[in-house]
Short mmCIF file of the C-alpha atoms (twelve columns), coordinates in Angstrom:
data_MODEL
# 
_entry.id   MODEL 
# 
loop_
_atom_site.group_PDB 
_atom_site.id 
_atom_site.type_symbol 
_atom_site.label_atom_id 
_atom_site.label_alt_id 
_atom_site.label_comp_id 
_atom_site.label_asym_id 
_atom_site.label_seq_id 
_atom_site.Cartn_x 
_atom_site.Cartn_y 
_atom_site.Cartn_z 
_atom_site.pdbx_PDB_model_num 
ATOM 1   C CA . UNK A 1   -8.813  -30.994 13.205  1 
ATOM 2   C CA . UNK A 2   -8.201  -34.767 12.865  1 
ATOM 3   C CA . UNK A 3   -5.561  -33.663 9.835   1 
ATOM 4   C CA . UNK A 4   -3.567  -30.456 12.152  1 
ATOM 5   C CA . UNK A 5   -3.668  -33.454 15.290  1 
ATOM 6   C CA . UNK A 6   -1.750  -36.066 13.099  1 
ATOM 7   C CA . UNK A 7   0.612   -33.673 11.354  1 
ATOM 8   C CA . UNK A 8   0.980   -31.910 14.946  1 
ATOM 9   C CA . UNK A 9   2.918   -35.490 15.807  1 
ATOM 10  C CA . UNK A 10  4.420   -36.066 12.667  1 
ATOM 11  C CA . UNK A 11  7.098   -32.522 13.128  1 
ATOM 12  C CA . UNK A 12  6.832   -33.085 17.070  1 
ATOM 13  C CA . UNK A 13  8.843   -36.349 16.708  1 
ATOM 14  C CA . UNK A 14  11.319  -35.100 14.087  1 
ATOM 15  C CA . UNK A 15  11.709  -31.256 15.548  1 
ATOM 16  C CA . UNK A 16  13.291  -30.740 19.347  1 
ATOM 17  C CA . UNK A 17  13.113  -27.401 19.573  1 
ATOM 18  C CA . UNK A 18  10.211  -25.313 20.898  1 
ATOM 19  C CA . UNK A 19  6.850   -24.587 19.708  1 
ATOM 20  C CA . UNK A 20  4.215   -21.371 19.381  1 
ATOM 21  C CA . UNK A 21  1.571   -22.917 18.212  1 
ATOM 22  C CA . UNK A 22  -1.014  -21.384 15.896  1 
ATOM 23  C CA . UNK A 23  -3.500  -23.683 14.036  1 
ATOM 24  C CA . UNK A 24  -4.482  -23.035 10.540  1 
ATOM 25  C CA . UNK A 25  -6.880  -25.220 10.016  1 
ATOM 26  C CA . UNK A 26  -7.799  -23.933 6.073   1 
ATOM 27  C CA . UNK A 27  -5.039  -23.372 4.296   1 
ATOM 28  C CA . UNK A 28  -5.153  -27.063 3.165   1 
ATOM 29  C CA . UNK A 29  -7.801  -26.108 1.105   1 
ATOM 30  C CA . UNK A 30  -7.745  -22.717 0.007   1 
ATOM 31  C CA . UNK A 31  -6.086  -21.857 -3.180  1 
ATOM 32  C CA . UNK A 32  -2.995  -20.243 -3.602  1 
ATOM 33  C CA . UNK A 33  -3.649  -16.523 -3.056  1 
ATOM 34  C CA . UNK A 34  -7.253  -14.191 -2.771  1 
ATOM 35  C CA . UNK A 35  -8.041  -12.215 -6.146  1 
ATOM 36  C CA . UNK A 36  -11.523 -11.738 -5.462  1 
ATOM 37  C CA . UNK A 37  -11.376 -8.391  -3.457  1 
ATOM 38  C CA . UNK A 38  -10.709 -5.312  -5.277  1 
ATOM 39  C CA . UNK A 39  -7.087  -4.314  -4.038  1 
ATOM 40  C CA . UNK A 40  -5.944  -7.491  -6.254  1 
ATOM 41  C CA . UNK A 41  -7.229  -6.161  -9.311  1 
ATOM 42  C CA . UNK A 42  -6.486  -1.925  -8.955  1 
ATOM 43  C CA . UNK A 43  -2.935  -2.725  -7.832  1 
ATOM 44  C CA . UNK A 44  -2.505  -5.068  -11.162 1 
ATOM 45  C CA . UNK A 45  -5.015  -2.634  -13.027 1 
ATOM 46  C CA . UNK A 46  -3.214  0.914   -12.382 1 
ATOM 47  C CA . UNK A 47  0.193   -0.715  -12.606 1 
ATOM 48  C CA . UNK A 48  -0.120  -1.547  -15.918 1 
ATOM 49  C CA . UNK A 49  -1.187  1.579   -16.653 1 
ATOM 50  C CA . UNK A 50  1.720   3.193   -14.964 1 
ATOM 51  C CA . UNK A 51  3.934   0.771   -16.714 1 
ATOM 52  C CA . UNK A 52  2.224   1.572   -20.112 1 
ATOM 53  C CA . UNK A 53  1.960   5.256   -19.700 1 
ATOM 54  C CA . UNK A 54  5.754   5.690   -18.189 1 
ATOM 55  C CA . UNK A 55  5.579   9.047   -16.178 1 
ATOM 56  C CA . UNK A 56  8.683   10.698  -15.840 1 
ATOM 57  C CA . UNK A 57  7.978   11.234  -12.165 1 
ATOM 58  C CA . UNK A 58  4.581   8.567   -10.204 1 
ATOM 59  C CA . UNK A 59  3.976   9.842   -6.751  1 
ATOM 60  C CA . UNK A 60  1.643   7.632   -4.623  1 
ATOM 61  C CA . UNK A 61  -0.608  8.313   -1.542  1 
ATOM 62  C CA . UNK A 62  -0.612  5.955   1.480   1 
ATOM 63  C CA . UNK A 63  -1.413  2.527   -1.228  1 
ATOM 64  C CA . UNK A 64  -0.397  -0.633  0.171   1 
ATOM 65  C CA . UNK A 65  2.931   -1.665  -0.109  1 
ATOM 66  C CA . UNK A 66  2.926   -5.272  0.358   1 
ATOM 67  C CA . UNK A 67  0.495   -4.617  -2.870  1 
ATOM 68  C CA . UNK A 68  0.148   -1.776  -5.338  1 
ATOM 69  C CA . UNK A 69  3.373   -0.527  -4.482  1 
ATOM 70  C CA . UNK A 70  5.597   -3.842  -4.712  1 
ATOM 71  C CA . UNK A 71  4.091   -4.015  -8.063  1 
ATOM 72  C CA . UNK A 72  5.400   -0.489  -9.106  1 
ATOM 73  C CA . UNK A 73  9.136   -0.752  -7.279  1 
ATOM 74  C CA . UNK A 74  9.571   -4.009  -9.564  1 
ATOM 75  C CA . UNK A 75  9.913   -2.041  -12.652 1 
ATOM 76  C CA . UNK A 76  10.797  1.538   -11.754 1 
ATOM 77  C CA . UNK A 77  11.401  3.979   -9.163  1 
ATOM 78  C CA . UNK A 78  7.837   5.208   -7.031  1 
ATOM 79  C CA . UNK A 79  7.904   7.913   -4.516  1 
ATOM 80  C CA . UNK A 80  5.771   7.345   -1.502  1 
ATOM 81  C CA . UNK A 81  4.056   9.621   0.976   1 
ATOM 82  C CA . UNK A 82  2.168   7.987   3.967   1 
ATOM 83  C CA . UNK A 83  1.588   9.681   7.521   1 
ATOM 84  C CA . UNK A 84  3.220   6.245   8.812   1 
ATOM 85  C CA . UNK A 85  6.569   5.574   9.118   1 
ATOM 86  C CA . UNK A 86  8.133   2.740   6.837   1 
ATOM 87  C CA . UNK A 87  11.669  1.937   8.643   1 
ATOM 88  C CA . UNK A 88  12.531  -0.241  5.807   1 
ATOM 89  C CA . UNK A 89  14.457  0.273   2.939   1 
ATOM 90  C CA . UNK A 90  12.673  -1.632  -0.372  1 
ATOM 91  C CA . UNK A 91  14.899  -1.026  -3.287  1 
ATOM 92  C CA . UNK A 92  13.237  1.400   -6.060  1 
ATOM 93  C CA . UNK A 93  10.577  3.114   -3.170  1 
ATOM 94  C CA . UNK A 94  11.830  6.411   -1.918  1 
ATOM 95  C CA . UNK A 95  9.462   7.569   0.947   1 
ATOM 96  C CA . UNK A 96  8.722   10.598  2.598   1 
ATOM 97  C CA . UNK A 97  6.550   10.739  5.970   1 
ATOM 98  C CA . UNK A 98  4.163   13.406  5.484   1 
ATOM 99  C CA . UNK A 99  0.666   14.469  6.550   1 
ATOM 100 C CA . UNK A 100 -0.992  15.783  3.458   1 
ATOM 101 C CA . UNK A 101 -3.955  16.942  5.498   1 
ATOM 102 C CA . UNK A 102 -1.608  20.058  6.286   1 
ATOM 103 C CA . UNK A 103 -2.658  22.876  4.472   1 
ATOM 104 C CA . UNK A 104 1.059   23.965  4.961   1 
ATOM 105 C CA . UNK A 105 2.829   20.567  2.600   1 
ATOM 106 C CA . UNK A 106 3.449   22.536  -0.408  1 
ATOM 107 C CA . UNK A 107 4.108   20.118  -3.864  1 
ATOM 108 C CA . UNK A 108 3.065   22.131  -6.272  1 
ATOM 109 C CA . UNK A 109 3.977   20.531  -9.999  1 
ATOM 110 C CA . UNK A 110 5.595   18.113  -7.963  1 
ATOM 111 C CA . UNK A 111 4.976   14.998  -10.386 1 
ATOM 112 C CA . UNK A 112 3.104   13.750  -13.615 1 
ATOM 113 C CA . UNK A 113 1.896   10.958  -12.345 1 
ATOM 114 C CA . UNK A 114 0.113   10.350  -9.018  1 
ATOM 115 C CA . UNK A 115 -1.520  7.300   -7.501  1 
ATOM 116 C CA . UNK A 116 -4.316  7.128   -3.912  1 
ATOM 117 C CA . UNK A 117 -5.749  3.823   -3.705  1 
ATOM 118 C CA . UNK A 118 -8.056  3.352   -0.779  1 
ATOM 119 C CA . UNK A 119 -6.330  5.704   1.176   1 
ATOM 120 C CA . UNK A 120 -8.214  9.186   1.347   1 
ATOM 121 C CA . UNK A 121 -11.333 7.986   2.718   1 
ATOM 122 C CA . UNK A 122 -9.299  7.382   5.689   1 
ATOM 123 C CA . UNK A 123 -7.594  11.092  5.754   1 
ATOM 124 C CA . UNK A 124 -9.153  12.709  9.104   1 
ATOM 125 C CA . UNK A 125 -10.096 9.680   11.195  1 
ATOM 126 C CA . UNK A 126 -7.756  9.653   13.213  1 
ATOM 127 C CA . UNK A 127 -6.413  5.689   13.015  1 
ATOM 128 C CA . UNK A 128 -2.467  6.380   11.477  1 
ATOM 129 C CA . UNK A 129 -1.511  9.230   13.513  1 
ATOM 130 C CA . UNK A 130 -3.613  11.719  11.472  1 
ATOM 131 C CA . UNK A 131 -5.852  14.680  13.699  1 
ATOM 132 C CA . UNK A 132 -8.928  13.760  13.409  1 
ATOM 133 C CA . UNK A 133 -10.890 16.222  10.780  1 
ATOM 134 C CA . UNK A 134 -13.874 14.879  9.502   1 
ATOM 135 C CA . UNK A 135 -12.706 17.191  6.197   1 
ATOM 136 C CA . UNK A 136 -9.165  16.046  6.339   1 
ATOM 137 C CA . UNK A 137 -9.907  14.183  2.794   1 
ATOM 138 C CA . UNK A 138 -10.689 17.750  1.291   1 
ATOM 139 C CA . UNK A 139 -7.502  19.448  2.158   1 
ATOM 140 C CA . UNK A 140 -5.883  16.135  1.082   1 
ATOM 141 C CA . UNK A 141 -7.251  15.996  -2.038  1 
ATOM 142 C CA . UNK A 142 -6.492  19.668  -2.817  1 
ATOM 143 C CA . UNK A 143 -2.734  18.579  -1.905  1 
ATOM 144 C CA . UNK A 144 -2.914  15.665  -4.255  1 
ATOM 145 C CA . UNK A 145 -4.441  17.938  -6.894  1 
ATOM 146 C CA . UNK A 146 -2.100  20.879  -6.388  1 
ATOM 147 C CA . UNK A 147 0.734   18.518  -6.723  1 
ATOM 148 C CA . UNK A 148 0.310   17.559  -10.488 1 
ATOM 149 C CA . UNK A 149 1.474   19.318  -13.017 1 
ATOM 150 C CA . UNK A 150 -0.168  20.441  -15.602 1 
ATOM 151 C CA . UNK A 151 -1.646  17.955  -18.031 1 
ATOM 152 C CA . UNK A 152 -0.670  15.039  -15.778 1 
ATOM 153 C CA . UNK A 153 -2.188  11.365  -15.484 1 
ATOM 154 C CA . UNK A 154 -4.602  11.516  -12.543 1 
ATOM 155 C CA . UNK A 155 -5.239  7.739   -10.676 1 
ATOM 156 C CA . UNK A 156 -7.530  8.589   -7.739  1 
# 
């Protein structure tokens, strides 16, 4: 606190304008970025395999996009589906708002090359806009499955 309090007065007295403020009293000593969860490692681990394996057509499933799919768009084109709306536009990304919980949403040999990380556990819950169906993750999964074509890469 002693540190935040004396750097507090140090911009004060050289910025005029106004102020929110927020203390962050850690970052002085935490290290550059967190790669000791999982997401850091299968967003580096199945990119490199979709870089390696070069699909002619990688579909993903509701992954992060400040994560796995940054990763992807930064060296060729990814096709998203996610029940939430993205209202930007991120070069290389094409999305498509879609529940695939409907038994209805049809993709049959839609792609070679399809990608779900952490995402259908949370099919059926209820917390993106989804009904809530505690067996909304089977009738995704069939979706998902239904979607590849034959003697596709599968990355569940």
């Amino acid at each position: 606190m002693p540190r935040f309090i004396r750097d507090y007065f140090r911009f004060r007295s050289k910025y005029k304008g106004r102020l929110n403020i927020k203390p962050c009293l850690h970052d002085w000593y935490e290290e550059s970025g967190n790669i000791r969860n999982e997401y850091f490692w299968q967003d580096l681990l199945v990119a490199k395999d979709i870089f390696s394996s070069m699909p002619e057509k990688h579909v993903d499933i509701g992954s992060r996009i400040d994560g796995f799919i940054a990763h992807i768009a930064s060296f060729r084109e990814i096709e998203i589906f996610d029940i939430r709306p993205i209202t930007a536009h991120i070069p290389g990304v094409i999305f498509k708002q879609a529940d695939l919980m409907n038994p209805e949403y049809n993709l049959i040999d839609y792609c070679d090359s399809l990608s779900c990380l952490h995402t259908l556990e949370h099919f059926g819950l209820g917390r993106y806009g989804d009904p809530v169906d505690p067996l909304g993750f089977k009738q995704g999964f069939t979706n998902m499955a239904s979607s590849l074509k034959k003697g596709a890469l599968r990355r569940f």
